[in-house]
Structure formats: structure tokens, C-alpha cells
N, C-alpha and C positions, 0 to 999 in steps of 0.2 A: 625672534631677533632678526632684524636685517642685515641682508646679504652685507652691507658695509660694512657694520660693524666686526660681523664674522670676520671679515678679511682683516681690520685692520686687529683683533684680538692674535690668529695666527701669525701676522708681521710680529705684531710685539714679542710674541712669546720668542721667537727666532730671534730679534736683535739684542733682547735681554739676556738672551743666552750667552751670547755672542761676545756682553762689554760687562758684565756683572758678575760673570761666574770667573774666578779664579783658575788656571789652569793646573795651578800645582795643589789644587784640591783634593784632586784625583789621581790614586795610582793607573799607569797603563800594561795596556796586556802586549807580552812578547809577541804573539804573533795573531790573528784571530781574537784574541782572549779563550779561545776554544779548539780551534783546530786539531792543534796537534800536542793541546794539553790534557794530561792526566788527571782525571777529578780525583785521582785516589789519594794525591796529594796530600800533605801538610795543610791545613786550611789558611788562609790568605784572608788580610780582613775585607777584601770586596770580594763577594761572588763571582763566579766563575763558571761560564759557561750556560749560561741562561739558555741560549739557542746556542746549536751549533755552525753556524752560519749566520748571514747577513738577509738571508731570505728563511722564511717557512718552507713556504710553497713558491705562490708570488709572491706574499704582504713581506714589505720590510720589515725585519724582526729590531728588537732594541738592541745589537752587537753594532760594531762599527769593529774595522783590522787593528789591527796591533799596530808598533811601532814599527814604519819603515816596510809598510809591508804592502804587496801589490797581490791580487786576484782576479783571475781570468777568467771568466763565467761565458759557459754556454747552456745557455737554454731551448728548447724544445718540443712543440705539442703535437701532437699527432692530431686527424679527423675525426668525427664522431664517433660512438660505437654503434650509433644506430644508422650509420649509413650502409650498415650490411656486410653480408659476407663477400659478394664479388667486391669488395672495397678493404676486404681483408679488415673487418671493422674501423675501419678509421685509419689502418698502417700506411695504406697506401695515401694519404691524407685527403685534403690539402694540410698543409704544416707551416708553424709558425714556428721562426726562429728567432731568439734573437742573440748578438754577441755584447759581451760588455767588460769594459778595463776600467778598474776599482783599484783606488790609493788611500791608506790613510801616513801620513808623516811621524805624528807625532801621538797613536792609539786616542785619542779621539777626535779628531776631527775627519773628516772624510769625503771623498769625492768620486766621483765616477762618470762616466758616458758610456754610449751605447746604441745598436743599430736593430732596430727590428725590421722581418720582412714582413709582418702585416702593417700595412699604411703606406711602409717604407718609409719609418719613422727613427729619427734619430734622437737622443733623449738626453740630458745632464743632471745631476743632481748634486746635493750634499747635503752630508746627514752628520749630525754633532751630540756627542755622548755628555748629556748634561750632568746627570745625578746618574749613581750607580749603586746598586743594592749593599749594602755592606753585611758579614757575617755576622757579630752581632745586633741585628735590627736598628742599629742607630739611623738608617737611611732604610728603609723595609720596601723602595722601591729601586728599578730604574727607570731613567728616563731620558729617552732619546727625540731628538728633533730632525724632522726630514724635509727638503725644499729641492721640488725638479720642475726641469721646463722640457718641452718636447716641442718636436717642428715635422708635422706630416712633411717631403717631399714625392706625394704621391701628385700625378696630374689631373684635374678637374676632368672628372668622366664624359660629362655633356657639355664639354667644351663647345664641340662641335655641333652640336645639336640647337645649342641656347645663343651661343655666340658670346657669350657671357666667359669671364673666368676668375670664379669664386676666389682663388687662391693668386687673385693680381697684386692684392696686398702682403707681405711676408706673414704680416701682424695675422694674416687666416690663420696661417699654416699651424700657429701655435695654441698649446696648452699648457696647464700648470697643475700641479698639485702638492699640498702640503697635510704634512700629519704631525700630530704629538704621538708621538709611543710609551705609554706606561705596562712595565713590564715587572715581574717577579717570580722568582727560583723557590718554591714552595719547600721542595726538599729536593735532593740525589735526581731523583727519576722524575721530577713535576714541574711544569714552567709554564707559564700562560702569561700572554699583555692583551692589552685593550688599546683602540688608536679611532681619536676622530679624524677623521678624513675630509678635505676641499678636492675637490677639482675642480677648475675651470677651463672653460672652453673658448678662447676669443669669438670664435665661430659655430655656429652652430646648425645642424639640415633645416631648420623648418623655423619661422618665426617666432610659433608657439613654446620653442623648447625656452627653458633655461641654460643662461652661459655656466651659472655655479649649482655643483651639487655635491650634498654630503652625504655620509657614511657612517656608522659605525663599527671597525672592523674588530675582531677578534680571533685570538690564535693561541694554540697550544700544543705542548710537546708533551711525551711520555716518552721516559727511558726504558729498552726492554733489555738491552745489554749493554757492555761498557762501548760495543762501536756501533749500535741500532736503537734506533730512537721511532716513532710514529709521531706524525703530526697532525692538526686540520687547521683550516683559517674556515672565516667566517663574516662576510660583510652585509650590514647591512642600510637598506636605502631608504633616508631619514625624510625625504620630498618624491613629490611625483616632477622630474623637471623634464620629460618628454609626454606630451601624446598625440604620435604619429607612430609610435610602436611597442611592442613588452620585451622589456628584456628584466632579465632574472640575478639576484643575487648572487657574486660571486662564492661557491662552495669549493671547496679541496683537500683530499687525504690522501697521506702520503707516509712515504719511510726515508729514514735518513741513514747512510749508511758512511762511516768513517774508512779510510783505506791511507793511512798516513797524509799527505800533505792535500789530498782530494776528500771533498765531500759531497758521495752521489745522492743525487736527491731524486727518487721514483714517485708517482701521485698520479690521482685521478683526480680531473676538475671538469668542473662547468665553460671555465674560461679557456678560450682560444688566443688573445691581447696577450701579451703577457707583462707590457708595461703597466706601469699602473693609470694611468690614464684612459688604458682600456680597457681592463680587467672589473674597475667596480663600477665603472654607467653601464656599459653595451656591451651584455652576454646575450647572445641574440638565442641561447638553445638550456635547457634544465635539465636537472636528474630525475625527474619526471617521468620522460620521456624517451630517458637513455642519452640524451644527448650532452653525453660526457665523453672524455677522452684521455687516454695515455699521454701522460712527460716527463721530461726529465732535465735536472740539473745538474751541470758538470763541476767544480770548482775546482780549481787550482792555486795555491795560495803560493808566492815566493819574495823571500826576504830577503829587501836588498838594502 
């Protein structure tokens, strides 16, 4: 299929979303649809709690917040393990941060931004709760839509060298990526989606690469207690669109851990990026080789 097409199927699917589906279709979730709801509950005719959060690990999971509700995420990776012990495995790093402020108004619609310190990359998105699994099977999935833009403000490194600066036009600086997420609550303790994935690159190192490249991601949950969960995602890369280097499918496993209005999130991954823009092209290190590392997700969720 050509790349054209590809893009303009992802457009459609987003603005069909957007003018076709009914709002009042859908019950919404008080707060998360998860956070700091009780699964022991009364059953409800739409599932509940599929993820408990809006991330796995990094992949965006199929939740969007509740009504009225704001979240404050920090995220976190440490260095290698295989950079050794005078490096305190990785603790000492280098490390990647990022911070990000997440709204939804009306529990499905959603919006966010956000700042990483690798690229020193600033990022927006929105992600819109299309179809949602229902308790009886009448609906046996959900389905979530996702669209973000990103803007490296890092400074061309051989500025000086080349005399050149790559990033003279704003239009470098940027990326994109979109996914469909299909997602379903197996039982109490089992949840897993599948999501194909775009990114594109306005810019890219080397002639030879591709600007667009796709994915297959996948991810899953397992309940072990009513506030501990395990997780893993799983991406994988559907073209070769670089060669001038190898880099390796994003992997990650992890625990989820409930503490009232916070949801800590612990994991070992391949990925140091942690948007997604850099997490599924350019993971430059594998579990191979050890070249995995410690992180962590903070959440904060408050209704206002």
C-alpha cells in the first residue's frame, strides 16, 4: 500500500470519529474511568477499567480521563544496565525525563502536552474514546483514536562545522504520529489491545531514510491483586525505513501499582525516548545485550 494512501486512511478514520459518532452514545467515566474505581462494583453496562491508566508502559493504552479531570505525569528512565557498576548500573544515568499535563472535559475527548529532556522536545496530542467495550458483548471491543505533533527545540550540532542549519526551517523541527487502538477486558485480571502505528518525520539524518514508518504495537495487562497489576508492550517494525543504522523494537515490563489518586508505574525497557515519536523508530541499544534500563511513571489525577 502507498505511504499516501496509509495517511490518508489514518486522517479519515480520525475525522469520522470526530462528525459521525454521537456523543451521547457513550456513558462516561467519573474520574480516569479507573483510577480510583472499585472493579468489585455493581457491574456497569460498559467495562471498566481495561488499563489502569492512559499509558502501559510508554504505548498509549485505550483509556482517555474522566469527566473534568486533569493529570499530571512524570515520567522517567534511567541509563543502561550494561553501562556497569562504577555507573551504578544505569542509576547514575544519563536520564530521560519527561513532564506532561493531561485534560479530558467531557470523559472522552482528550488532550495533552508535554516536555522531554531527550531532543528537548516538546509534544501535543489528542486521543478520542470512540467505541467502548460493553458488559454484555454487544460492543466486544474498545476503540480509541490517537493524533500528536512534536517539535525537536534542540540546536543543529554541526552548525558550526557545516555552516549549514538543518533546523532553519520550523517545519524540521517537526514530527507526527497516529494510531488506532483496539483494546478488550478479557476478564477481572486480563486486558490486552493491538494499535497500528504512523510516524512521520518531516526530516530526517540521511537521504536514504524514510520520512513515514509503521508499527505494530501490542500490550497487556494481568491483575495480581485488587492495587497490582503487571504489564508488557510490544512493537513491532513493519518496514526497513533507515540504513545508516540498527536500532531495535521497542520492548517493556512492568508493575502497576494503585495508591489512591496516584498510579506508580515501575518497568524495565529497551527504550530511553519516551515520547512516542522516539520510542518505536530509534532504540539505538536491546535486551540482548543488557542494554535495558530502570523507570518510572508518576500519575496524579485531580478533579476539577
Amino acid at each position: 500500500m502507498k505511504t499516501t494512501l496509509l495517511k490518508k486512511i489514518f486522517a479519515s478514520c480520525f475525522l469520522l470519529s470526530l462528525l459521525n459518532v454521537p456523543f451521547s452514545a457513550m456513558a462516561q467515566d467519573d474520574l480516569l474511568g479507573t483510577i480510583q474505581e472499585d472493579e468489585s462494583e455493581a457491574k456497569k453496562d460498559f467495562v471498566q477499567a481495561t488499563f489502569k491508566g492512559t499509558r502501559v508502559i510508554n504505548f498509549q493504552t485505550s483509556e482517555v480521563l474522566g469527566k473534568r479531570t486533569l493529570d499530571f505525569r512524570i515520567s522517567h528512565r534511567f541509563g543502561e544496565f550494561n553501562s556497569g557498576s562504577e555507573n551504578a548500573y544505569g542509576l547514575d544515568g544519563p536520564a530521560s525525563i519527561r513532564l506532561g499535563l493531561e485534560y479530558s472535559y467531557d470523559g472522552r475527548l482528550m488532550a495533552g502536552f508535554g516536555r522531554s529532556s531527550y531532543q528537548k522536545q516538546l509534544d501535543g496530542f489528542i486521543k478520542f474514546r470512540w467505541l467502548r467495550q460493553t458488559e454484555n458483548n454487544s460492543m466486544p471491543i474498545s476503540l480509541t483514536l490517537f493524533t500528536s505533533a512534536y517539535a525537536t527545540m534542540q540546536k543543529d550540532p554541526n552548525k558550526a562545522s557545516t555552516g549549514f542549519d538543518k533546523y532553519e526551517n520550523f517545519s524540521s523541527r517537526m514530527s507526527f504520529v497516529h494510531q488506532v487502538i483496539v483494546a478488550r477486558k478479557f476478564s477481572p485480571s486480563i486486558s490486552a489491545q493491538i494499535a497500528p502505528v504512523m510516524v512521520h518525520y518531516n526530516l530526517v539524518d540521511e537521504f536514504t531514510d524514510l520520512n513515514d514508518m509503521f508499527f505494530i504495537a501490542a500490550a497487556g495487562r494481568v491483575k495480581i491483586t485488587k492495587r497490582l497489576a503487571i504489564t508488557a508492550e510490544y512493537a513491532y517494525n513493519l518496514r526497513d525505513y533507515t540504513k545508516t543504522k540498527d536500532y531495535f523494537n521497542p520492548l517493556g515490563i512492568g508493575i502497576d501499582i494503585e495508591t489512591g489518586g496516584h498510579v506508580f508505574q515501575m518497568h524495565v525497557t529497551n527504550a530511553f525516548g519516551i515520547a512516542d515519536n522516539q520510542f518505536y523508530p530509534y532504540n539505538t541499544t536491546s535486551w540482548k545485550d543488557n542494554g535495558i534500563r530502570l523507570g518510572f511513571n508518576v500519575s496524579r489525577v485531580f478533579t476539577l
